[in-house]
DOMI-106129 format. One line per 5 residues: number of its first residue (from 1); for each residue x negated, y negated, z of C-alpha. Coordinates in Angstrom, 1 decimal, decimal comma, padded with zeros to 4 digits. Last residue first. Layout:
! residues N
NUM) X/Y/Z  ...
//
This chain:
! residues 253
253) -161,1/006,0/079,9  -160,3/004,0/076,2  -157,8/006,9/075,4  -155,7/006,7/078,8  -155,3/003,1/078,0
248) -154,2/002,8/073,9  -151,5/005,7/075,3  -150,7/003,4/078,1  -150,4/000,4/075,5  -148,5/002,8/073,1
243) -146,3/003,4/076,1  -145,9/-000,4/076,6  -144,8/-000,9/072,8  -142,3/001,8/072,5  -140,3/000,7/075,9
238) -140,4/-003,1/074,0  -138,9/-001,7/070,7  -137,0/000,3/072,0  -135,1/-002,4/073,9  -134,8/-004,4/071,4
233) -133,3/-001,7/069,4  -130,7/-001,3/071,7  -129,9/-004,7/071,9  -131,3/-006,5/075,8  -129,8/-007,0/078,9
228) -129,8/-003,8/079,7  -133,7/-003,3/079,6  -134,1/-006,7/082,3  -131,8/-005,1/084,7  -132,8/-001,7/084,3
223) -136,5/-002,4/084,7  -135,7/-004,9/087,7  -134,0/-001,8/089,3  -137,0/001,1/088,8  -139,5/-001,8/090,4
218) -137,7/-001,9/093,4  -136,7/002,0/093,3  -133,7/003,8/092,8  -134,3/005,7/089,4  -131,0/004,2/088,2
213) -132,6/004,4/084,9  -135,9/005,8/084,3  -138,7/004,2/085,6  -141,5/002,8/083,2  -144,5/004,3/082,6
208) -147,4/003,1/081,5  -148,8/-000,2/079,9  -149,2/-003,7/081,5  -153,0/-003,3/082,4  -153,9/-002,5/079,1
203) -153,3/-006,2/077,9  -150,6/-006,5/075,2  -150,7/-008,0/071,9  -151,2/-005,4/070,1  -148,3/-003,3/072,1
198) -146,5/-006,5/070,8  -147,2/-005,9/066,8  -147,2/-001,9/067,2  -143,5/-002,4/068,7  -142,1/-005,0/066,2
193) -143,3/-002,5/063,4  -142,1/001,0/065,2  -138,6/-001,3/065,8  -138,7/-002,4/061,9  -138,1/001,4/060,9
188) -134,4/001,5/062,4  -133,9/004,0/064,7  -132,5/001,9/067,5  -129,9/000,2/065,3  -130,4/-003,2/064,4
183) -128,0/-006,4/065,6  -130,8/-007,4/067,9  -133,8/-006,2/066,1  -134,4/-009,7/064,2  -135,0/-011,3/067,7
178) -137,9/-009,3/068,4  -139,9/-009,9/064,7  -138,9/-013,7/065,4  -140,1/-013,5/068,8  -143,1/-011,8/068,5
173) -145,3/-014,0/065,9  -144,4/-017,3/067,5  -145,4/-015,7/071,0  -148,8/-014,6/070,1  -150,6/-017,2/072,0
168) -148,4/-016,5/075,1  -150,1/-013,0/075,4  -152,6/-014,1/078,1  -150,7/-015,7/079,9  -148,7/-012,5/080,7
163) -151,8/-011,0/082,1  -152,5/-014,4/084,5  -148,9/-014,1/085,2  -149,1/-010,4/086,2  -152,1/-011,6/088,6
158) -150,7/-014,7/089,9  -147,7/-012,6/090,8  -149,4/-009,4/092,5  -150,7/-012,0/095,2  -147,6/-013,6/095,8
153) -145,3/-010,7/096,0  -143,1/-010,7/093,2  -139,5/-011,3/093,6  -139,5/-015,0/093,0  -141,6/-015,6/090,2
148) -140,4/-012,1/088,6  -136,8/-013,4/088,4  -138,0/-016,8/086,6  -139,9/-014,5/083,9  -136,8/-012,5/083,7
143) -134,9/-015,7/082,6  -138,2/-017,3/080,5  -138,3/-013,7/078,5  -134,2/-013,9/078,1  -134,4/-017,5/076,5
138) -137,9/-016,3/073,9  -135,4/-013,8/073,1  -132,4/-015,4/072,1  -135,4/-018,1/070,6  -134,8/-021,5/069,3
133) -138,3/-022,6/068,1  -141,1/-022,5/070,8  -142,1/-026,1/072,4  -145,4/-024,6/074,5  -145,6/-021,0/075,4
128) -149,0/-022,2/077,6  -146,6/-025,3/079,1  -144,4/-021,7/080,6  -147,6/-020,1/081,7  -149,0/-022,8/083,6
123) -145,6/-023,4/085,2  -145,2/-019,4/086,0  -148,7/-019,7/087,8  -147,7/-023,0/090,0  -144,6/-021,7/090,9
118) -141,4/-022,8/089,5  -138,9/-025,5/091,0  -138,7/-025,8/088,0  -137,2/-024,1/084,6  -137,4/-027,2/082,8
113) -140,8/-027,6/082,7  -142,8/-029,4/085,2  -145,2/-031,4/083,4  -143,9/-035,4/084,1  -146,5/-036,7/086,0
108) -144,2/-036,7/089,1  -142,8/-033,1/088,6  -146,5/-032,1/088,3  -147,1/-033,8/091,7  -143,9/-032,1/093,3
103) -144,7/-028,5/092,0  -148,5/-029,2/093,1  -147,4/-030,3/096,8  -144,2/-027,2/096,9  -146,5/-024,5/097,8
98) -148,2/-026,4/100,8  -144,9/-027,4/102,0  -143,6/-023,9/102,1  -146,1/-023,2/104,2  -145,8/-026,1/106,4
93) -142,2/-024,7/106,4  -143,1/-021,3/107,4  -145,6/-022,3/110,4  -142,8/-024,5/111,5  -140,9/-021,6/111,9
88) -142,8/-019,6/113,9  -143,7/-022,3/116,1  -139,6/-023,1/116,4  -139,3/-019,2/117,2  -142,4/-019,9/120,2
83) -140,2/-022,9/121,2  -136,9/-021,0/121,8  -138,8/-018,1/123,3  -140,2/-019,9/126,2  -136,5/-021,7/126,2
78) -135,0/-018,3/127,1  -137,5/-018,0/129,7  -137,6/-021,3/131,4  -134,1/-021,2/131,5  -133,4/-017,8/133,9
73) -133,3/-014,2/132,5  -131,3/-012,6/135,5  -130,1/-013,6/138,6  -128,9/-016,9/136,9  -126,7/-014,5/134,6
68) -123,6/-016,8/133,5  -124,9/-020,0/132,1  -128,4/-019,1/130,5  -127,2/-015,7/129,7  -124,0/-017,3/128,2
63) -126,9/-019,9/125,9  -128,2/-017,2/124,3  -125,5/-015,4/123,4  -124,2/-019,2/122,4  -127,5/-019,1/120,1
58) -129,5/-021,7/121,4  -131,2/-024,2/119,0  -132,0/-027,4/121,6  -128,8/-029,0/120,1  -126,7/-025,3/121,7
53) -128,4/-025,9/124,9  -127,5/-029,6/125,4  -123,7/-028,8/124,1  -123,9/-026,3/126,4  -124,8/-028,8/129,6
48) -122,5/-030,9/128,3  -119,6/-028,9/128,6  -120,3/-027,9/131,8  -120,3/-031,2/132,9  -117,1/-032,0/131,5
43) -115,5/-028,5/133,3  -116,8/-030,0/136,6  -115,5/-033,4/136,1  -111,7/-032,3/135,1  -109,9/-030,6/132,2
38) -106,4/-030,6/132,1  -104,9/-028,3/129,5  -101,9/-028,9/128,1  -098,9/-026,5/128,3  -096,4/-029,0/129,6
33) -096,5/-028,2/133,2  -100,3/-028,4/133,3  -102,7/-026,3/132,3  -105,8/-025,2/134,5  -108,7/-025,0/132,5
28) -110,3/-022,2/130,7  -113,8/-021,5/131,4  -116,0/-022,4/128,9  -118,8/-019,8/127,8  -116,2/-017,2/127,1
23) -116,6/-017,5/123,4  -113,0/-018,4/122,7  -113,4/-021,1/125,6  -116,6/-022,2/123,5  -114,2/-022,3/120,1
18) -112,0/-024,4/121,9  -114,2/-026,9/122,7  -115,9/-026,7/119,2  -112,5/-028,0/117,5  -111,8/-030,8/120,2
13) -115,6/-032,5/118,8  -118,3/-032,7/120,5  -119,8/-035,5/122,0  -119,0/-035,0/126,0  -116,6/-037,9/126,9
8) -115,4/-037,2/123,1  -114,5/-033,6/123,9  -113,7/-034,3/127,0  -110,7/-036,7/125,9  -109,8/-034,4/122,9
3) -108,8/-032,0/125,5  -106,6/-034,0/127,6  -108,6/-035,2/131,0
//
């Protein structure tokens, strides 16, 4: 047999055979006088005994001990581990499943926003904002909002959303006094006015410190992201308003 011959006795395609005689797991044939290889019944059922081991979810390091070290870890125990990594993952996807029932039946009744697939807490918050007038700043709050949904831990999440829910009423106030400070420089007298307004606004539990640029952590790294994407005087205004939060903090202990 020519090579695309096994390959469609076997099911796979001409492409993968050579790939597994790149891998070592396929011997190569003898070749004939012309330079093509012959393959005959013992190298077809070879194939398909990888090809049965790869569809099962064998890596082909996997599936070489399987072939070439019989002395060694056998079948039973490479496919013992097989099924306890499919366990693990099915655990995953029926999580997954669990989290994505409410995002599907609020997509169905029509109250996902636009920013879906979102988690339930950052939906909640989003229909809280309501329809907001055009925004630059309103834009870059849903954008870092989005970022935080994913890179939070779960459990910390529902809690900083709960917090940031709690501000949403006093979004048509902010944003115009925010997005006014974008061509501004940082010294100008309506950043100390945008600042009081949102440290106002603010629950204690979101003031403090903030890490200093390139400060290396986590937390240090989504701070420069979100700080550098605003104007200078945007930012100032927001750094200014979270210390007078933790200032407004240490006082009330």
């Amino acid at each position: 047999m020519r090579i695309g011959e096994i390959a469609a006795l076997v099911g796979v395609t001409p492409r993968a055979v050579r790939h597994y005689h790149q891998s070592g797991l396929l011997p190569e044939p003898v070749r004939l006088a012309n330079g093509y290889r012959e393959y005959g019944v013992r190298d077809a059922v070879l194939l398909a005994r990888i090809r049965r081991l790869t569809e099962l979810g064998l890596g082909l390091d996997e599936v070489r001990d399987v072939l070439a070290d019989d002395e060694g870890r056998g079948l039973v125990e490479v496919l013992e581990e097989l099924a306890e990594d499919l366990a693990r993952q099915e655990a995953v996807i029926r999580v997954r499943r669990e989290r994505l029932a409410p995002l599907l039946a609020e997509a169905r009744a029509g109250r996902l926003p636009a920013d879906g697939p979102v988690s339930p807490e950052l939906a909640a918050l989003l229909a809280g904002l309501g329809e907001l007038p055009e925004s630059p700043m309103a834009a870059k709050d849903r954008e870092i909002l989005a970022l935080l949904d994913v890179v939070v831990p779960e459990e910390e999440r529902a809690r900083l959303m709960g917090l940031m829910r709690d501000t949403a009423e006093h979004a048509p106030v902010l944003y115009p006094l925010l997005d006014a400070l974008a061509g501004a420089a940082p010294d100008d007298p309506r950043v100390t006015e945008a600042a009081q307004v949102l440290a106002d606004c603010l629950p204690d539990e979101l003031g403090g410190e903030i890490p200093g640029p390139g400060a290396g952590s986590p937390d240090a790294s989504l701070a420069d992201t979100f700080f550098a994407d605003l104007a200078p005087a945007q930012s100032a205004a927001v750094r200014l308003a979270i210390r007078l939060v933790g200032e407004r903090r240490e006082q009330s202990r």
